[in-house]
C-alpha positions in Angstrom: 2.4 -36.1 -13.8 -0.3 -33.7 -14.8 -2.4 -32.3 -12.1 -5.9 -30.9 -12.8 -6.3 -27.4 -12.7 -9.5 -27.5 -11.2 -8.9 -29.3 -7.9 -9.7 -26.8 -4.7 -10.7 -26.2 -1.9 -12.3 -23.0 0.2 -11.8 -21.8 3.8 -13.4 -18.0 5.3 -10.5 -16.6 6.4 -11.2 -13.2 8.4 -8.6 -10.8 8.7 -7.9 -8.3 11.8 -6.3 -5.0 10.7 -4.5 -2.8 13.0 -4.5 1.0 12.9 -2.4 3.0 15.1 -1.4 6.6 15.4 1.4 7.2 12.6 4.5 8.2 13.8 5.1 11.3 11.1 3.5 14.6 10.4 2.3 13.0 6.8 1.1 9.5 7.2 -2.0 10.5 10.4 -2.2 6.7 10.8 -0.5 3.2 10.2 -2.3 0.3 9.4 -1.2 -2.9 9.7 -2.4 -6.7 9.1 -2.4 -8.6 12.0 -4.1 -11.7 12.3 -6.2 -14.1 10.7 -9.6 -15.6 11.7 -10.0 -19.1 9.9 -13.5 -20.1 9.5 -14.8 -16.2 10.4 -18.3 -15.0 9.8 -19.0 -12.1 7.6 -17.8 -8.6 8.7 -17.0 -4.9 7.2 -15.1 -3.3 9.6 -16.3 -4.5 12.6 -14.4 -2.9 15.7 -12.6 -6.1 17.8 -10.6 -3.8 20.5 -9.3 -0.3 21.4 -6.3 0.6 23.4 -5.9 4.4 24.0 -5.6 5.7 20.2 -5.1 1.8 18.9 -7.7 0.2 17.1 -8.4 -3.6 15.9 -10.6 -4.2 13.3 -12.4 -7.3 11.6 -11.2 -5.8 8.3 -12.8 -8.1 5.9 -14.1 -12.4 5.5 -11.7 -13.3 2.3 -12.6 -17.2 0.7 -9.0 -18.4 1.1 -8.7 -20.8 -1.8 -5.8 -23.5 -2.2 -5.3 -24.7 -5.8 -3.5 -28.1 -6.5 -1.5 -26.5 -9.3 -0.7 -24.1 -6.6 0.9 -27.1 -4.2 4.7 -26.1 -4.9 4.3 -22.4 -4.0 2.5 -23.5 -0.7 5.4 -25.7 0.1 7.7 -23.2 -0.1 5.8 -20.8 1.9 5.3 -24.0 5.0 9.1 -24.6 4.4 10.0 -20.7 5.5 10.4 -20.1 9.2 7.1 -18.2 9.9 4.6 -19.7 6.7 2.2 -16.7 6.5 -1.0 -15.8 4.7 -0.3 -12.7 2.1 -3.1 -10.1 2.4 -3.8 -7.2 -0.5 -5.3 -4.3 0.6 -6.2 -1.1 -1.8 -6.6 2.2 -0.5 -9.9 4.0 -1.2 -11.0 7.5 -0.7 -13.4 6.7 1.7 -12.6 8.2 5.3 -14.3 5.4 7.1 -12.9 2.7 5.2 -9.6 3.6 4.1 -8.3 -0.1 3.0 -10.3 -2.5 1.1 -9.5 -6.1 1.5 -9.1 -7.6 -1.8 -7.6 -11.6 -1.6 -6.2 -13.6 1.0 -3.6 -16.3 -0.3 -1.3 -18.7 0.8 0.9 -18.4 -2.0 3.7 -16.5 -2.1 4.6 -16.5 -5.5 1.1 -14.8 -6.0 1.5 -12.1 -2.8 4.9 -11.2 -4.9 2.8 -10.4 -8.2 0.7 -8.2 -6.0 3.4 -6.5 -4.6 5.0 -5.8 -8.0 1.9 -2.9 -8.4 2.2 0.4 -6.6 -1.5 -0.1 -6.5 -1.7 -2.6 -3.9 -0.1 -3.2 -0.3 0.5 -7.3 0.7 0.9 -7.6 3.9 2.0 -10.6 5.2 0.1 -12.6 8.5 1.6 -15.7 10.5 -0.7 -18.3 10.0 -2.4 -20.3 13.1 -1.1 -23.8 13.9 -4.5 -25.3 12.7 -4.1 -23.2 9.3 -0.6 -25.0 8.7 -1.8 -28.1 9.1 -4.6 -27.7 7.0 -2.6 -26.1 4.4 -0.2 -28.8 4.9 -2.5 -31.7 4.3 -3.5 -30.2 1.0 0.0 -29.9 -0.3 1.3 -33.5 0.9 -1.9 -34.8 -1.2 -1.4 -32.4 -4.1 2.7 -31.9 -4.4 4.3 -33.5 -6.9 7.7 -33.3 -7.3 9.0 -33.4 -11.0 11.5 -35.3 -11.8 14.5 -33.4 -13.2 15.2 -33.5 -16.9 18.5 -32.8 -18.5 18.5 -30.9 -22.0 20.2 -33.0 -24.6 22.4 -31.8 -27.1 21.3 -30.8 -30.3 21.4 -34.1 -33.0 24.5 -32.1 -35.2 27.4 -33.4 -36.2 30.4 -32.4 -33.8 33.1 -34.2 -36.0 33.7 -32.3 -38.6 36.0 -30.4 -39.8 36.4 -26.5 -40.2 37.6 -24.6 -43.0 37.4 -21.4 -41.5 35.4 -20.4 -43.9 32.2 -19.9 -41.6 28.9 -21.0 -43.1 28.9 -22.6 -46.5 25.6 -20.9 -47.5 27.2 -17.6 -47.3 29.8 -16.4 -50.2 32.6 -14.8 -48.5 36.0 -14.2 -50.2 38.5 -14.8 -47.7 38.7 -16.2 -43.9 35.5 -15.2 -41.2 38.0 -15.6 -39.1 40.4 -12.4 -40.1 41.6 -9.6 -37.9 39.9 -6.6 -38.6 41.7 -4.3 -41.1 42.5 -0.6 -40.8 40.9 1.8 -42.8 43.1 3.9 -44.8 43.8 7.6 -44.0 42.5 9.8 -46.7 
């Protein structure tokens, strides 16, 4: 059954980023994705909470958007034991925004082709109980499975008999299938 590539819908999804003090002599700090905020406001790097040298931030509001031609790869992601939202961030050369949020997705076929680039970093977020279910309801409506369809064999004819002779459209004076002869020795 044919689905129509069209059929969405759209959720703010805010994302908390993580940075923390880096535990080597080149990497000054770690960042890490967190948590998500569904149905956050706007924000650009709004500070949520400091511990000592630890800092949350309200990174970015992403439109998280499920696609119906999307609905297998979201139940696979529901099926895995923690379904997660993948996040791709991009470094920049800006000091006080060193990460910019690009797309939020629920997909993880898609979070793989990100992750394929050595230009992005996916990080991947647990999603909130409400998320699943919301994420859930979309794919029960969208999913449909199709049905599997074995290849048939070609229409040739199987019953006939070989000469050995390989294919007639190709003049050849003896049998195609000959051991290979040994040059002579000059």
């Amino acid at each position: 059954m044919a689905q129509a590539a069209g059929i969405h819908i759209e959720m703010p999804l805010g994302v908390v980023v993580r940075k923390t003090p880096g535990v080597t002599r080149w990497a000054r700090w770690s960042w890490r994705a967190v948590a998500v905020l569904p149905g956050a406001g706007p924000a650009d790097w709004a500070e949520l909470r400091r511990e000592g040298e630890a800092v949350e931030y309200h990174a970015a509001t992403l439109p998280l958007t499920l696609w119906a031609a999307d609905a297998e790869a979201y139940r696979i992601n529901l099926a895995d034991g923690v379904p997660s939202i993948y996040l791709v961030l991009r470094e920049t050369d800006q000091a006080d925004r060193p990460l910019d949020a690009v797309l939020v997705t629920a997909s993880p076929y898609e979070g793989q082709d990100y992750a394929d680039t050595a230009d992005d970093i996916v990080e991947k977020i647990p999603m909130t109980p409400g998320l699943v279910a919301w994420v859930r309801d979309f794919t029960l409506q969208h999913h449909h499975a199709e049905p599997f369809v074995k290849r048939r064999r070609d229409r040739k004819r199987v019953d006939l008999v070989e000469d050995g002779r390989g294919d007639a459209r190709i003049r050849q004076q003896a049998d195609v299938y000959r051991a290979p002869r040994r040059k002579a020795v000059q």
